[in-house]
C-alpha positions as CSV (number, residue, x, y, z in Angstrom):
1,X,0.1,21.2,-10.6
2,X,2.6,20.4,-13.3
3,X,3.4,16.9,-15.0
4,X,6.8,16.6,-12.8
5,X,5.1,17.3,-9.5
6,X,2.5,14.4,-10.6
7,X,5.2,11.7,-11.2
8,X,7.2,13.1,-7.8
9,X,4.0,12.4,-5.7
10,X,3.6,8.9,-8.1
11,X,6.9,8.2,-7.2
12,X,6.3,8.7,-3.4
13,X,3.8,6.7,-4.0
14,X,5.2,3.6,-5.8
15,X,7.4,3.6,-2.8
16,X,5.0,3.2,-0.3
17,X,3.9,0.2,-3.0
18,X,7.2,-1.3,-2.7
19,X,7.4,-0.2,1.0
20,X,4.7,-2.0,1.7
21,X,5.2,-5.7,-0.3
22,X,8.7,-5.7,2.2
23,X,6.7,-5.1,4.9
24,X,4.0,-7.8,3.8
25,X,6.7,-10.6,3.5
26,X,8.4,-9.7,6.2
27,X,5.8,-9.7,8.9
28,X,5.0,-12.9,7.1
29,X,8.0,-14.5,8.3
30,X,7.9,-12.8,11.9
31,X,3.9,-13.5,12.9
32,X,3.9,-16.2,15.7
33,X,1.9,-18.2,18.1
34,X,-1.5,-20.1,17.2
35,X,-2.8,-17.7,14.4
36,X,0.5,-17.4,12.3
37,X,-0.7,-20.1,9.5
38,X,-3.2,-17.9,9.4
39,X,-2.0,-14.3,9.6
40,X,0.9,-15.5,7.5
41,X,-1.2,-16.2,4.8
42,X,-3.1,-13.2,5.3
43,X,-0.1,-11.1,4.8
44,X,1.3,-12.9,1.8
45,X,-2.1,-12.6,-0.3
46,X,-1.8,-8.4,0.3
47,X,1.5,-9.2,-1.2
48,X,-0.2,-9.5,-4.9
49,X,-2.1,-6.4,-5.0
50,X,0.3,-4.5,-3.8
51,X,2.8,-5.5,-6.6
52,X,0.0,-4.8,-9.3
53,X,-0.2,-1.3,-7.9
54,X,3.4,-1.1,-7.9
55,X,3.5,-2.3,-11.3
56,X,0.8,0.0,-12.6
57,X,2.7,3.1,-10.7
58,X,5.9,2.3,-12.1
59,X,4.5,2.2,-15.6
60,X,2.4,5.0,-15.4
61,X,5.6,7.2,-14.4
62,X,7.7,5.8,-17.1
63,X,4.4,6.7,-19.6
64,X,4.5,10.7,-18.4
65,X,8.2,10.9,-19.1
66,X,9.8,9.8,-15.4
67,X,11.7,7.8,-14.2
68,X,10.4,4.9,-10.9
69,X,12.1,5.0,-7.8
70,X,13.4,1.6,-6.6
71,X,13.6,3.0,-3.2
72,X,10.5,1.5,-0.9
73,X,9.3,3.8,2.0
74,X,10.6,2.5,5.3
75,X,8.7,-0.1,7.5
76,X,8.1,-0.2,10.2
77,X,9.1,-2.3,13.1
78,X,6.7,-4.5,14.8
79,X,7.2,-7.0,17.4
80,X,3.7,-8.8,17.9
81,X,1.7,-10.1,15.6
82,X,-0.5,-7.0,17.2
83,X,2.2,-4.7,16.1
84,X,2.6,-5.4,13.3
85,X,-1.0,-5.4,12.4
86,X,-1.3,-1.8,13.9
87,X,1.5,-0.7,11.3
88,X,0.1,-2.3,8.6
89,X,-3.4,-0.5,9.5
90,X,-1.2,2.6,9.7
91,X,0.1,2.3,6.4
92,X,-2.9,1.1,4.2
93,X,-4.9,4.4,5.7
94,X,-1.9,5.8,4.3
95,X,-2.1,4.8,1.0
96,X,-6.3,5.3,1.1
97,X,-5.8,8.7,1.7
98,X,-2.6,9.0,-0.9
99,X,-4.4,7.5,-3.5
100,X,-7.6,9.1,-2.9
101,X,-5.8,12.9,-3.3
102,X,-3.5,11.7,-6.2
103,X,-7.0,10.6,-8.2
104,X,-8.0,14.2,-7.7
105,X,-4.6,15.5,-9.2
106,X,-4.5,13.4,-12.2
107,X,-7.9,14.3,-12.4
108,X,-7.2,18.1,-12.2
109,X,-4.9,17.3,-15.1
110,X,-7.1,15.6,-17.3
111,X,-6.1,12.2,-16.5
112,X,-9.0,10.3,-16.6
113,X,-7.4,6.9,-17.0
114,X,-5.0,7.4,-14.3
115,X,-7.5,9.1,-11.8
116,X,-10.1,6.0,-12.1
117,X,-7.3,3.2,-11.5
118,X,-6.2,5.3,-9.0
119,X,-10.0,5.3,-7.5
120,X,-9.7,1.7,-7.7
121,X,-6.4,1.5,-5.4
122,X,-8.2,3.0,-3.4
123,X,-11.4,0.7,-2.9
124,X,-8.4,-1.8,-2.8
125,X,-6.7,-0.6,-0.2
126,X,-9.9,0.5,1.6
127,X,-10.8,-3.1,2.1
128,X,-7.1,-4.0,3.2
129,X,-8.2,-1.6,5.9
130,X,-10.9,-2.8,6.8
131,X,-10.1,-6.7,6.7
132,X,-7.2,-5.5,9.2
133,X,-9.6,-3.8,11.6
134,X,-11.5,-6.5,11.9
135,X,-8.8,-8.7,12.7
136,X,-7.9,-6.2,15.2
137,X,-11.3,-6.3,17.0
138,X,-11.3,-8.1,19.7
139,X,-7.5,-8.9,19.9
140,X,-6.2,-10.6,22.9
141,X,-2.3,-10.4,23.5
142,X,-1.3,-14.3,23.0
């Protein structure tokens, strides 16, 4: 792997990143019934994280020479507060497994630095996972 094929896949992943606070704040607004205070809120505090991995992508690209995409992945739509839990699931096993390969690259390429934060997005978004599972458990369609 060269430098330029690191900061594409960085790149794909920065717009998961942004991909992901869109879809954070927007199921914000959507969630209904008698949990939204609380899945609201839920959603909004993934919101921070997410733009500290964004910001550390977007400056770690710009550090190897590249440029950061501005374009976030698409979301996806979600109806139900079930929905849009599912997706979210969807995507932060996504970014586990993204993050968890991209470690090994920068790795491979004698980037220590980069490969230990990036082990750190992933215990991040691990426990994003598994927070989401749990509210999953269990769920009754309101």
């Amino acid at each position: 792997m060269d430098k330029a094929t690191l900061i594409k896949n960085l790149n794909e992943d920065l717009s998961g990143e942004l991909g992901a606070i869109i879809q954070y704040l927007t199921y914000a607004a959507k969630v209904t019934g008698p949990y939204r205070p609380q899945l609201a809120q839920f959603f909004l505090t993934e919101v921070a994280d997410e733009q500290l991995h964004a910001q550390y992508l977007a400056n770690k690209i710009v550090a190897l020479g590249g440029e950061p995409t501005t374009t976030p992945r698409p979301v996806a739509k979600a109806q139900t507060n079930k929905e849009m839990l599912e997706a979210i699931l969807e995507a932060e096993r996504q970014a586990t497994k993204d993050y968890a390969q991209r470690a090994k690259e920068a790795d491979a390429m004698g980037e220590k630095g980069l490969s230990v934060q990036l082990e750190d997005m992933v215990r991040d978004e691990s426990g994003h996972s598994e927070e989401t599972e749990r509210i999953l458990r269990d769920w009754a369609v309101l």
